[in-house]
N, C-alpha and C positions, 0 to 999 in steps of 0.2 A: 619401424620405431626402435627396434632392438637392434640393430644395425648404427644407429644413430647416437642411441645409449652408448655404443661401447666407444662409437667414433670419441662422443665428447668423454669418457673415462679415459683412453689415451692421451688425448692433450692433457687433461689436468693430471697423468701421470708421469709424465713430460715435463709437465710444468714442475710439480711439486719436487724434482731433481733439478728443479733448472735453479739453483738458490739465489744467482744476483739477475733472474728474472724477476723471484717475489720480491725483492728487496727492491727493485725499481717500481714494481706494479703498487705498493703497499710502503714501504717504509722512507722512501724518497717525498713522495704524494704527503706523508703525514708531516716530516719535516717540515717540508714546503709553508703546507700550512700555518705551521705555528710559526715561522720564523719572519712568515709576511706578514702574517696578523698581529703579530706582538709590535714591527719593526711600523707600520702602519698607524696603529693604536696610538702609537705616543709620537705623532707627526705634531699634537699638541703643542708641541715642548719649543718646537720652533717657532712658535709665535711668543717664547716667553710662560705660558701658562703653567710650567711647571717648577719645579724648584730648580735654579740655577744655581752655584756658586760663586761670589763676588769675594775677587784679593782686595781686602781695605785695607789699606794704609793711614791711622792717623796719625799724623806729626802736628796736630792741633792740641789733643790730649783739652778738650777742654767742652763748653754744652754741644757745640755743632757737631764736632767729632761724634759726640755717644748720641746726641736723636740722632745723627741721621742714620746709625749703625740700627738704632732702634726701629727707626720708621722703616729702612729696609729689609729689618726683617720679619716685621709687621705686616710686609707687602708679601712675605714667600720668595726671601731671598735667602740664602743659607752665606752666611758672615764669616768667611776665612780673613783672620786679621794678621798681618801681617807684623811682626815686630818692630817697632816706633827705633829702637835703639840699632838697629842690624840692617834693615830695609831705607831703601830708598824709590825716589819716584823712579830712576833708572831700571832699579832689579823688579819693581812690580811692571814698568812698560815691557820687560823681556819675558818676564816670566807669563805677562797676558800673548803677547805678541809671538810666544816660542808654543800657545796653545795649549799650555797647562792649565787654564782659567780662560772662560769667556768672558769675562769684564773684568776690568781693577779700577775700583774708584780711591782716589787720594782725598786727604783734608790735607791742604798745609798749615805749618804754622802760624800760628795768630788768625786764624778764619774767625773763630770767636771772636777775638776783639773786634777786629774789623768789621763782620757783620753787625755787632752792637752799637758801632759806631755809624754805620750807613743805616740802621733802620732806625736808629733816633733820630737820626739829621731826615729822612723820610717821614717819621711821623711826625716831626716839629715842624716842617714843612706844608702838610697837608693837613693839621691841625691849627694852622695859623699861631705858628708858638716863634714863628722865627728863624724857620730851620730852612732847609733847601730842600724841592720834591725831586731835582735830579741827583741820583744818586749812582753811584760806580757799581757793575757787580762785580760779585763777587767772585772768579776763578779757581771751578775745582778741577784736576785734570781728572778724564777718564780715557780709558784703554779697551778696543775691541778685539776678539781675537778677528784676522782678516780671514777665515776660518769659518765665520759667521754669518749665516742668511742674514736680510736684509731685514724680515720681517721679526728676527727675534732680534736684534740688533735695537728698532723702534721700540717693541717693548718694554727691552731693558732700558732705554735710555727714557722712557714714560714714566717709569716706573723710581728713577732716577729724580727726574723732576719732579714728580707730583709728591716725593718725600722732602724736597729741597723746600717746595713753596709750601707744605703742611707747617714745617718748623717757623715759616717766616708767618704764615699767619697766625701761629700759636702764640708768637712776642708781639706784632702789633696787637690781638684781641687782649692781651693781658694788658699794656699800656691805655687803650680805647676803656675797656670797663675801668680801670683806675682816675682815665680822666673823666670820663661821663655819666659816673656816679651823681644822681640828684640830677643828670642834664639829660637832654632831647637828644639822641645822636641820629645825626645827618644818612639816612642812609645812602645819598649818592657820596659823598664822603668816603665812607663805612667802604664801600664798593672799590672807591679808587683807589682807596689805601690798602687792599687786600691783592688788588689788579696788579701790584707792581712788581715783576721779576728782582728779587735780588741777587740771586746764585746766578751761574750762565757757565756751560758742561763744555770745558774744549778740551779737545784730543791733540796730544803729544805735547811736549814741554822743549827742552833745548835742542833733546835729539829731533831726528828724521820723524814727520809725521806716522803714521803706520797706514797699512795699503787699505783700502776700502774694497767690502766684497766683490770679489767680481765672480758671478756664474761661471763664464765661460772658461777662466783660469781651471778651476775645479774640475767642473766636466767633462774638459776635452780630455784631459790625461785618464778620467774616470772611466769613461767609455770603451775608450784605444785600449785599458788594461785588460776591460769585460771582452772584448772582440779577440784581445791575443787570448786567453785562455783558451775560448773556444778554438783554438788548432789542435787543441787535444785531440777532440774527435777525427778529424782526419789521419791525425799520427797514430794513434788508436784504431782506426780503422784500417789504414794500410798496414800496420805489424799484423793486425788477425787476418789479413787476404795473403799475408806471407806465410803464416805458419798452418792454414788450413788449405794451402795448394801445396804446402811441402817445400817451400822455396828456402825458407827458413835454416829447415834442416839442414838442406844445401850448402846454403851460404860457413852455416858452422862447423860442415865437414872442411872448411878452407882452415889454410891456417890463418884464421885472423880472430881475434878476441870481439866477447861480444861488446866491448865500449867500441869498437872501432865500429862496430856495422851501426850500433843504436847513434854512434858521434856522427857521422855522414846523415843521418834522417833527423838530429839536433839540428847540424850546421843550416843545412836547407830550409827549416821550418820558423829557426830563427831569422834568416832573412825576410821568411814572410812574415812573422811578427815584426820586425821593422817597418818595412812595409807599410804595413796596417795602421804603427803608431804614427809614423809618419803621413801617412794619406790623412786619416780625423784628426792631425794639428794643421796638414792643409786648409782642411774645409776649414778649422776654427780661423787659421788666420787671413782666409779668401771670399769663405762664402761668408761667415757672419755678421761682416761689415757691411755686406750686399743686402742682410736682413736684417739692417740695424741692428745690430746686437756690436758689445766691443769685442776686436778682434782679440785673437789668441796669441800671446807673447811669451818668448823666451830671454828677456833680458838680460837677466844672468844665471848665472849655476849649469851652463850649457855640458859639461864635464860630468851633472851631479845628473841630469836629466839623461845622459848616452849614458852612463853606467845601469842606470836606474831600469830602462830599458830591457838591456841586456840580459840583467839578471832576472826581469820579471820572463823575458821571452824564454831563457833557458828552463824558470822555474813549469812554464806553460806546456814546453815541450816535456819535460821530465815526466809532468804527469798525465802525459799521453800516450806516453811508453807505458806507462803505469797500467793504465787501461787499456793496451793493445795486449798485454799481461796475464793481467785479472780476467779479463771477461770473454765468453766463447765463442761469442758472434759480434756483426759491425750492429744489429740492434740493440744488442746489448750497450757497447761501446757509446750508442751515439745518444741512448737514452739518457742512462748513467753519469756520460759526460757533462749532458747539456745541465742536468737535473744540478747535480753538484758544484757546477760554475754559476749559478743561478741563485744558489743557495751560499755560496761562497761572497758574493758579488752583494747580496743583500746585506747578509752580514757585516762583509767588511768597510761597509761602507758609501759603496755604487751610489744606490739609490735612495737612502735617507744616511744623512751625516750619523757619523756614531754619537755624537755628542746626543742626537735625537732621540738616542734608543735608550729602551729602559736598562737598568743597571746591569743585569743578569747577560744581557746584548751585549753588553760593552764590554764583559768579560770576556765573553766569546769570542769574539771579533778579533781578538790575537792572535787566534788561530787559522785565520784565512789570508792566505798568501794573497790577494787581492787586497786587503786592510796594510799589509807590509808596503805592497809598491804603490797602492796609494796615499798612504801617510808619508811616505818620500818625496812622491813627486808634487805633494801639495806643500811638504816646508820647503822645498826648495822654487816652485812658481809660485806658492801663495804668501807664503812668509818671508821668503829671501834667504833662508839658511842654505848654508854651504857643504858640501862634500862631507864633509868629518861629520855634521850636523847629525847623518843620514845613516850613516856604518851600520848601528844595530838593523834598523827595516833591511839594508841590505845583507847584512850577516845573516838573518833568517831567512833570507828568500835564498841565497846561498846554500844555506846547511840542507833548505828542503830539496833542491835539485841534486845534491849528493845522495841526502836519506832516499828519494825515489828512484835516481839510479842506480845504487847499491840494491834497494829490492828488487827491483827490473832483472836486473843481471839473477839475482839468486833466484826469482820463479822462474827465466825463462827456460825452455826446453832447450835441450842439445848442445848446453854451454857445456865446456872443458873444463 
Protein backbone atom coordinates (compact mmCIF):
# COMPACT_ATOMS: atom_id res chain seq x y z
CA UNK A 1 0.00 0.00 0.00
CA UNK A 2 2.84 2.23 0.76
CA UNK A 3 4.47 1.50 -2.27
CA UNK A 4 1.49 2.60 -3.99
CA UNK A 5 1.14 5.72 -1.96
CA UNK A 6 4.40 7.05 -3.20
CA UNK A 7 3.84 5.58 -6.91
CA UNK A 8 0.65 7.99 -7.14
CA UNK A 9 2.69 11.15 -4.96
CA UNK A 10 5.18 11.00 -7.99
CA UNK A 11 2.73 11.38 -10.86
CA UNK A 12 1.00 14.15 -9.14
CA UNK A 13 4.52 15.51 -8.62
CA UNK A 14 4.99 15.33 -12.13
CA UNK A 15 2.14 16.58 -12.90
CA UNK A 16 1.93 19.56 -10.62
CA UNK A 17 5.47 20.82 -12.75
CA UNK A 18 3.84 19.78 -15.90
CA UNK A 19 1.90 23.42 -16.07
CA UNK A 20 0.17 23.07 -19.79
CA UNK A 21 -0.76 19.46 -18.59
CA UNK A 22 -3.04 21.32 -15.76
CA UNK A 23 -4.01 23.87 -18.11
CA UNK A 24 -5.36 21.23 -20.52
CA UNK A 25 -6.63 18.71 -17.70
CA UNK A 26 -8.67 21.86 -15.95
CA UNK A 27 -8.66 25.17 -17.53
CA UNK A 28 -9.22 24.14 -21.33
CA UNK A 29 -12.43 21.55 -19.95
CA UNK A 30 -13.80 24.81 -18.13
CA UNK A 31 -13.62 27.01 -21.28
CA UNK A 32 -15.06 24.40 -23.24
CA UNK A 33 -17.85 24.60 -21.09
CA UNK A 34 -18.88 27.81 -20.99
CA UNK A 35 -18.35 28.68 -24.44
CA UNK A 36 -20.62 25.73 -25.68
CA UNK A 37 -23.17 26.47 -23.27
CA UNK A 38 -23.50 30.14 -23.63
CA UNK A 39 -23.05 29.63 -27.64
CA UNK A 40 -25.97 26.75 -27.49
CA UNK A 41 -28.25 28.64 -25.02
CA UNK A 42 -29.22 31.40 -27.40
CA UNK A 43 -29.67 28.89 -30.43
CA UNK A 44 -33.04 30.74 -29.69
CA UNK A 45 -32.30 33.68 -31.34
CA UNK A 46 -32.32 31.79 -34.68
CA UNK A 47 -35.67 31.33 -34.82
CA UNK A 48 -36.28 35.06 -34.26
CA UNK A 49 -37.26 34.79 -30.46
CA UNK A 50 -34.73 37.24 -29.56
CA UNK A 51 -34.25 40.76 -30.04
CA UNK A 52 -33.07 41.40 -33.67
CA UNK A 53 -32.35 44.70 -35.18
CA UNK A 54 -34.28 45.98 -38.11
CA UNK A 55 -32.66 49.12 -40.77
CA UNK A 56 -36.11 51.10 -41.32
CA UNK A 57 -36.20 53.37 -43.62
CA UNK A 58 -39.37 55.70 -43.77
CA UNK A 59 -39.65 57.79 -46.82
CA UNK A 60 -43.56 57.81 -45.91
CA UNK A 61 -42.98 60.09 -42.94
CA UNK A 62 -46.63 59.75 -42.36
CA UNK A 63 -49.46 56.97 -40.06
CA UNK A 64 -47.97 53.65 -41.73
CA UNK A 65 -44.60 54.78 -41.46
CA UNK A 66 -44.75 55.28 -37.47
CA UNK A 67 -47.44 52.15 -36.53
CA UNK A 68 -45.62 50.06 -38.20
CA UNK A 69 -42.25 51.30 -36.52
CA UNK A 70 -44.48 50.85 -33.39
CA UNK A 71 -46.08 47.62 -34.00
CA UNK A 72 -42.37 46.25 -34.63
CA UNK A 73 -41.25 47.18 -31.81
CA UNK A 74 -44.13 46.05 -29.77
CA UNK A 75 -43.35 42.66 -31.34
CA UNK A 76 -39.25 42.71 -29.86
CA UNK A 77 -37.74 44.24 -32.78
CA UNK A 78 -35.03 46.84 -31.90
CA UNK A 79 -35.81 49.95 -34.60
CA UNK A 80 -32.53 51.34 -36.32
CA UNK A 81 -34.06 54.05 -38.42
CA UNK A 82 -32.42 55.17 -41.01
CA UNK A 83 -32.32 58.88 -42.04
CA UNK A 84 -35.36 59.78 -44.57
CA UNK A 85 -33.08 62.81 -46.00
CA UNK A 86 -29.55 60.68 -46.60
CA UNK A 87 -30.69 57.13 -47.06
CA UNK A 88 -32.08 55.33 -49.64
CA UNK A 89 -33.75 51.99 -50.56
CA UNK A 90 -30.34 51.34 -52.45
CA UNK A 91 -28.00 52.09 -49.22
CA UNK A 92 -30.35 50.19 -46.89
CA UNK A 93 -30.40 47.00 -49.60
CA UNK A 94 -26.34 47.18 -49.27
CA UNK A 95 -25.97 47.81 -45.96
CA UNK A 96 -28.60 44.61 -45.16
CA UNK A 97 -26.99 42.57 -47.91
CA UNK A 98 -23.10 43.64 -46.83
CA UNK A 99 -24.53 41.90 -43.31
CA UNK A 100 -24.35 44.84 -41.04
CA UNK A 101 -28.29 44.20 -40.26
CA UNK A 102 -30.36 41.14 -40.83
CA UNK A 103 -33.44 42.80 -42.18
CA UNK A 104 -34.19 46.39 -43.68
CA UNK A 105 -37.79 47.03 -44.05
CA UNK A 106 -38.59 50.24 -46.23
CA UNK A 107 -42.06 52.48 -46.26
CA UNK A 108 -42.08 54.40 -49.58
CA UNK A 109 -43.47 57.33 -50.19
CA UNK A 110 -47.06 58.07 -50.06
CA UNK A 111 -47.91 54.29 -48.54
CA UNK A 112 -50.24 56.22 -46.31
CA UNK A 113 -52.16 57.80 -48.80
CA UNK A 114 -52.36 54.91 -50.75
CA UNK A 115 -53.21 52.43 -48.12
CA UNK A 116 -56.20 54.97 -47.22
CA UNK A 117 -57.18 55.01 -50.34
CA UNK A 118 -57.30 50.97 -50.88
CA UNK A 119 -58.85 50.35 -47.64
CA UNK A 120 -61.85 52.67 -48.18
CA UNK A 121 -62.35 51.36 -51.66
CA UNK A 122 -62.17 47.75 -49.59
CA UNK A 123 -64.51 48.71 -47.09
CA UNK A 124 -67.01 50.46 -49.40
CA UNK A 125 -66.91 47.49 -51.33
CA UNK A 126 -67.63 44.94 -48.70
CA UNK A 127 -70.01 47.17 -46.87
CA UNK A 128 -72.18 47.59 -49.83
CA UNK A 129 -71.33 51.51 -50.13
CA UNK A 130 -70.24 51.21 -53.79
CA UNK A 131 -66.74 50.65 -53.41
CA UNK A 132 -64.78 47.73 -55.09
CA UNK A 133 -63.63 44.51 -52.84
CA UNK A 134 -60.54 43.97 -55.12
CA UNK A 135 -58.12 45.98 -54.00
CA UNK A 136 -54.20 46.46 -55.07
CA UNK A 137 -51.50 45.76 -52.39
CA UNK A 138 -49.71 47.56 -51.19
CA UNK A 139 -45.58 47.03 -51.85
CA UNK A 140 -43.21 47.42 -48.97
CA UNK A 141 -39.68 46.32 -49.85
CA UNK A 142 -37.71 44.06 -47.37
CA UNK A 143 -34.07 42.86 -47.29
CA UNK A 144 -32.43 39.68 -45.87
CA UNK A 145 -29.04 39.41 -44.92
CA UNK A 146 -28.34 35.88 -47.33
CA UNK A 147 -26.31 35.33 -44.09
CA UNK A 148 -29.46 34.29 -42.54
CA UNK A 149 -30.99 30.68 -41.62
CA UNK A 150 -34.05 30.00 -42.94
CA UNK A 151 -35.87 29.70 -39.89
CA UNK A 152 -35.13 33.01 -38.41
CA UNK A 153 -35.70 34.54 -41.76
CA UNK A 154 -39.70 33.05 -41.49
CA UNK A 155 -39.79 34.72 -38.24
CA UNK A 156 -38.81 37.98 -39.10
CA UNK A 157 -40.81 38.04 -41.98
CA UNK A 158 -44.12 36.73 -39.58
CA UNK A 159 -43.41 39.08 -37.42
CA UNK A 160 -43.30 41.62 -40.35
CA UNK A 161 -46.79 40.72 -41.51
CA UNK A 162 -48.69 40.18 -38.46
CA UNK A 163 -47.67 44.03 -37.71
CA UNK A 164 -48.74 45.02 -41.34
CA UNK A 165 -52.24 43.20 -40.98
CA UNK A 166 -52.60 44.66 -36.98
CA UNK A 167 -52.54 48.24 -38.66
CA UNK A 168 -55.09 47.22 -41.45
CA UNK A 169 -57.43 45.96 -38.99
CA UNK A 170 -56.94 48.71 -36.58
CA UNK A 171 -58.59 51.35 -39.59
CA UNK A 172 -61.31 49.01 -40.94
CA UNK A 173 -62.49 48.31 -36.84
CA UNK A 174 -62.50 51.97 -36.50
CA UNK A 175 -64.64 52.72 -39.79
CA UNK A 176 -66.99 49.20 -38.92
CA UNK A 177 -67.84 50.84 -35.29
CA UNK A 178 -68.50 54.18 -36.98
CA UNK A 179 -70.71 52.69 -39.28
CA UNK A 180 -72.49 50.06 -37.15
CA UNK A 181 -73.31 52.24 -34.38
CA UNK A 182 -77.27 51.56 -33.55
CA UNK A 183 -76.74 48.48 -36.36
CA UNK A 184 -76.42 44.59 -36.31
CA UNK A 185 -73.03 43.85 -37.71
CA UNK A 186 -72.71 41.04 -40.09
CA UNK A 187 -70.17 38.92 -38.60
CA UNK A 188 -69.31 36.87 -41.81
CA UNK A 189 -68.93 40.37 -43.01
CA UNK A 190 -66.89 41.54 -40.09
CA UNK A 191 -64.56 38.24 -40.98
CA UNK A 192 -64.16 39.06 -44.74
CA UNK A 193 -63.24 42.44 -44.30
CA UNK A 194 -60.49 41.76 -41.68
CA UNK A 195 -59.38 38.45 -44.00
CA UNK A 196 -58.12 40.83 -46.59
CA UNK A 197 -54.26 41.23 -47.11
CA UNK A 198 -53.39 44.81 -47.93
CA UNK A 199 -49.67 45.10 -47.58
CA UNK A 200 -47.60 42.19 -49.65
CA UNK A 201 -43.43 42.14 -48.50
CA UNK A 202 -41.31 41.76 -51.70
CA UNK A 203 -37.54 41.50 -51.79
CA UNK A 204 -35.37 43.67 -53.92
CA UNK A 205 -36.43 46.76 -56.01
CA UNK A 206 -34.56 47.95 -59.36
CA UNK A 207 -31.35 46.33 -58.28
CA UNK A 208 -30.35 42.46 -58.46
CA UNK A 209 -32.58 40.38 -56.27
CA UNK A 210 -30.45 39.38 -53.14
CA UNK A 211 -29.28 35.50 -52.81
CA UNK A 212 -31.39 33.27 -50.65
CA UNK A 213 -29.93 31.19 -47.69
CA UNK A 214 -28.21 28.48 -48.77
CA UNK A 215 -26.59 25.90 -46.12
CA UNK A 216 -24.29 24.47 -48.08
CA UNK A 217 -22.62 27.82 -49.38
CA UNK A 218 -21.82 28.56 -45.61
CA UNK A 219 -20.85 25.17 -44.49
CA UNK A 220 -18.72 23.79 -46.89
CA UNK A 221 -16.01 26.72 -46.58
CA UNK A 222 -17.11 26.42 -42.56
CA UNK A 223 -15.91 23.02 -42.12
CA UNK A 224 -12.69 22.93 -44.67
CA UNK A 225 -11.51 25.95 -42.30
CA UNK A 226 -12.19 23.65 -39.00
CA UNK A 227 -10.32 20.54 -40.63
CA UNK A 228 -7.27 22.94 -41.88
CA UNK A 229 -6.67 24.14 -38.35
CA UNK A 230 -6.44 20.95 -37.02
CA UNK A 231 -2.81 20.50 -39.12
CA UNK A 232 -1.49 22.16 -36.21
CA UNK A 233 -1.36 19.08 -34.38
CA UNK A 234 0.71 17.29 -36.67
CA UNK A 235 3.10 20.27 -37.35
CA UNK A 236 3.13 20.53 -33.61
CA UNK A 237 3.83 17.07 -33.29
CA UNK A 238 6.49 16.67 -35.76
CA UNK A 239 8.61 19.84 -34.47
CA UNK A 240 8.54 18.19 -30.61
CA UNK A 241 9.76 14.39 -32.34
CA UNK A 242 12.48 16.95 -33.80
CA UNK A 243 13.68 18.60 -30.78
CA UNK A 244 13.36 15.71 -28.31
CA UNK A 245 15.63 13.07 -30.65
CA UNK A 246 18.04 16.08 -31.00
CA UNK A 247 17.42 16.45 -34.63
CA UNK A 248 16.59 19.92 -34.21
CA UNK A 249 19.68 20.92 -32.66
CA UNK A 250 21.26 19.52 -35.61
CA UNK A 251 19.60 20.94 -38.15
CA UNK A 252 20.54 24.67 -36.48
CA UNK A 253 24.15 23.74 -36.19
CA UNK A 254 23.66 24.25 -40.32
CA UNK A 255 24.03 27.45 -41.51
CA UNK A 256 20.50 28.09 -42.28
CA UNK A 257 18.04 30.24 -40.32
CA UNK A 258 15.28 29.14 -38.42
CA UNK A 259 12.50 30.67 -40.95
CA UNK A 260 14.12 28.56 -43.46
CA UNK A 261 13.70 25.07 -41.73
CA UNK A 262 10.04 26.21 -40.04
CA UNK A 263 9.20 27.80 -44.17
CA UNK A 264 9.99 23.97 -45.66
CA UNK A 265 7.33 22.43 -42.89
CA UNK A 266 4.95 25.73 -43.83
CA UNK A 267 5.22 25.07 -47.49
CA UNK A 268 4.41 21.35 -47.13
CA UNK A 269 1.46 21.62 -44.75
CA UNK A 270 0.02 24.35 -46.66
CA UNK A 271 -0.34 22.12 -49.64
CA UNK A 272 -2.19 19.78 -47.31
CA UNK A 273 -4.34 22.52 -46.20
CA UNK A 274 -5.28 22.87 -49.80
CA UNK A 275 -5.94 19.69 -50.18
CA UNK A 276 -8.35 19.40 -47.60
CA UNK A 277 -10.13 22.83 -48.72
CA UNK A 278 -10.34 21.47 -51.78
CA UNK A 279 -11.42 17.80 -51.29
CA UNK A 280 -14.98 19.31 -48.80
CA UNK A 281 -15.77 21.79 -51.76
CA UNK A 282 -15.54 18.46 -53.80
CA UNK A 283 -17.89 16.56 -51.92
CA UNK A 284 -20.03 19.93 -51.57
CA UNK A 285 -20.16 20.22 -55.29
CA UNK A 286 -20.47 16.03 -56.10
CA UNK A 287 -21.85 14.39 -53.38
CA UNK A 288 -24.55 16.87 -52.10
CA UNK A 289 -26.55 16.89 -55.24
CA UNK A 290 -26.32 13.03 -54.94
CA UNK A 291 -28.08 13.75 -51.45
CA UNK A 292 -30.40 16.27 -52.60
CA UNK A 293 -28.99 19.01 -50.97
CA UNK A 294 -27.91 22.09 -53.59
CA UNK A 295 -24.55 21.85 -54.67
CA UNK A 296 -21.57 23.87 -53.77
CA UNK A 297 -20.53 26.90 -56.15
CA UNK A 298 -17.83 29.12 -56.76
CA UNK A 299 -19.35 31.59 -59.14
CA UNK A 300 -17.42 34.45 -58.67
CA UNK A 301 -14.75 35.92 -56.40
CA UNK A 302 -12.61 32.78 -57.34
CA UNK A 303 -9.26 35.33 -56.83
CA UNK A 304 -11.04 36.27 -53.25
CA UNK A 305 -11.72 32.40 -52.34
CA UNK A 306 -7.59 31.28 -53.42
CA UNK A 307 -6.10 34.06 -51.43
CA UNK A 308 -8.51 33.55 -48.58
CA UNK A 309 -7.36 30.06 -48.49
CA UNK A 310 -3.94 30.62 -48.40
CA UNK A 311 -3.81 32.77 -45.69
CA UNK A 312 -6.05 30.84 -43.45
CA UNK A 313 -3.66 27.56 -44.30
CA UNK A 314 -0.52 29.69 -43.51
CA UNK A 315 -2.36 31.19 -40.29
CA UNK A 316 -3.07 27.19 -39.40
CA UNK A 317 0.32 26.23 -39.83
CA UNK A 318 1.85 29.14 -37.85
CA UNK A 319 0.03 28.02 -35.01
CA UNK A 320 1.37 24.62 -35.22
CA UNK A 321 4.84 25.71 -34.98
CA UNK A 322 3.39 27.48 -32.19
CA UNK A 323 2.58 24.30 -30.35
CA UNK A 324 5.46 22.18 -31.61
CA UNK A 325 7.10 25.31 -29.20
CA UNK A 326 5.21 25.72 -26.30
CA UNK A 327 4.53 22.32 -25.33
CA UNK A 328 6.87 19.19 -24.20
CA UNK A 329 5.19 16.31 -25.42
CA UNK A 330 3.09 15.18 -28.79
CA UNK A 331 0.28 14.70 -25.85
CA UNK A 332 0.37 17.67 -24.86
CA UNK A 333 0.46 19.19 -28.53
CA UNK A 334 -2.45 17.07 -29.57
CA UNK A 335 -4.59 17.75 -26.72
CA UNK A 336 -3.98 21.44 -26.56
CA UNK A 337 -4.36 21.71 -29.98
CA UNK A 338 -7.58 19.89 -30.61
CA UNK A 339 -9.08 21.64 -27.39
CA UNK A 340 -8.30 25.33 -28.78
CA UNK A 341 -9.41 24.73 -32.46
CA UNK A 342 -12.58 23.57 -30.96
CA UNK A 343 -12.97 26.33 -28.92
CA UNK A 344 -11.69 28.70 -31.61
CA UNK A 345 -14.19 27.10 -34.25
CA UNK A 346 -17.28 27.69 -31.81
CA UNK A 347 -16.51 30.84 -31.26
CA UNK A 348 -15.91 32.19 -34.39
CA UNK A 349 -18.57 30.96 -35.79
CA UNK A 350 -18.26 27.02 -37.18
CA UNK A 351 -21.16 25.85 -35.59
CA UNK A 352 -23.71 28.57 -34.45
CA UNK A 353 -23.73 31.87 -36.72
CA UNK A 354 -22.31 34.65 -34.63
CA UNK A 355 -25.17 36.64 -35.20
CA UNK A 356 -26.86 33.74 -32.78
CA UNK A 357 -24.51 34.29 -29.98
CA UNK A 358 -25.12 36.45 -27.10
CA UNK A 359 -23.50 39.76 -27.24
CA UNK A 360 -20.44 39.16 -25.01
CA UNK A 361 -19.78 36.10 -27.91
CA UNK A 362 -19.83 38.30 -30.36
CA UNK A 363 -17.35 40.24 -28.99
CA UNK A 364 -15.05 37.69 -28.69
CA UNK A 365 -15.41 36.02 -31.77
CA UNK A 366 -12.77 38.66 -33.23
CA UNK A 367 -10.47 37.16 -31.96
CA UNK A 368 -10.61 33.76 -33.48
CA UNK A 369 -8.68 33.33 -36.70
CA UNK A 370 -11.35 31.04 -37.71
CA UNK A 371 -14.17 34.00 -37.35
CA UNK A 372 -11.46 36.07 -39.89
CA UNK A 373 -11.45 33.27 -42.71
CA UNK A 374 -14.81 32.64 -42.20
CA UNK A 375 -16.36 36.13 -42.45
CA UNK A 376 -14.36 36.26 -45.91
CA UNK A 377 -15.17 33.35 -47.41
CA UNK A 378 -18.86 33.84 -46.69
CA UNK A 379 -18.99 37.72 -48.17
CA UNK A 380 -17.43 36.56 -50.93
CA UNK A 381 -19.69 32.91 -51.55
CA UNK A 382 -22.66 34.26 -49.68
CA UNK A 383 -22.93 37.83 -50.33
CA UNK A 384 -20.90 38.27 -53.59
CA UNK A 385 -18.42 40.82 -52.31
CA UNK A 386 -15.07 41.08 -53.88
CA UNK A 387 -11.38 41.13 -53.17
CA UNK A 388 -11.01 44.62 -51.63
CA UNK A 389 -14.37 43.84 -49.79
CA UNK A 390 -12.27 41.26 -47.66
CA UNK A 391 -8.57 43.02 -46.87
CA UNK A 392 -9.28 43.62 -43.20
CA UNK A 393 -10.25 39.40 -42.33
CA UNK A 394 -7.36 38.90 -44.46
CA UNK A 395 -4.96 41.54 -42.78
CA UNK A 396 -5.47 39.82 -39.55
CA UNK A 397 -5.24 36.42 -40.44
CA UNK A 398 -1.88 37.90 -41.97
CA UNK A 399 -0.52 39.75 -38.96
CA UNK A 400 -1.42 36.53 -36.82
CA UNK A 401 0.85 34.12 -38.94
CA UNK A 402 3.74 36.79 -38.62
CA UNK A 403 2.98 37.56 -34.66
CA UNK A 404 3.14 33.33 -34.35
CA UNK A 405 6.19 33.11 -36.36
CA UNK A 406 8.09 35.77 -34.88
CA UNK A 407 7.34 33.92 -31.24
CA UNK A 408 8.22 30.55 -32.69
CA UNK A 409 11.60 31.78 -33.87
CA UNK A 410 12.14 33.65 -30.35
CA UNK A 411 11.29 30.32 -28.02
CA UNK A 412 12.82 27.96 -30.09
CA UNK A 413 15.94 26.27 -28.93
CA UNK A 414 19.36 26.67 -30.66
CA UNK A 415 18.27 29.56 -32.89
CA UNK A 416 21.43 32.09 -33.82
Amino acid sequence: MMKLFTAAVKELKLLAGDRTGLLVLFVMPAILVVVITLVQENIMRLTGQELTEVLYLDLDRGPVGTSLAEQLSAAGLVIVAAPPERATIASVREAVIGGMYRVGVVVPAGTSDLFEQESLRLFRGLTGQGGDADTTRIALPVFYDPAVMASLRSGLSARIETALTAITIERQLGRLQALMTGKTTDGNQLAELLDQPLFSLTEGTDAAPAQQYNPVQQNVPAWALFGMFFTAIPIGGGLLKERSSGIWLRLMSLPVSPLTLLGGKILAYLVICCCQFLLICLIGAILFPLLGLPAFTVSGGGAGVVVTVLLAGLAACAFGIVLGVICSSYEQASTLGATSVVVAAAVGGVMVPVYAMPPIMQSISIISPLNWGLTALHDILVRGAGLPAVWDDLGLLLAFTVMALGLACRLLPGRH
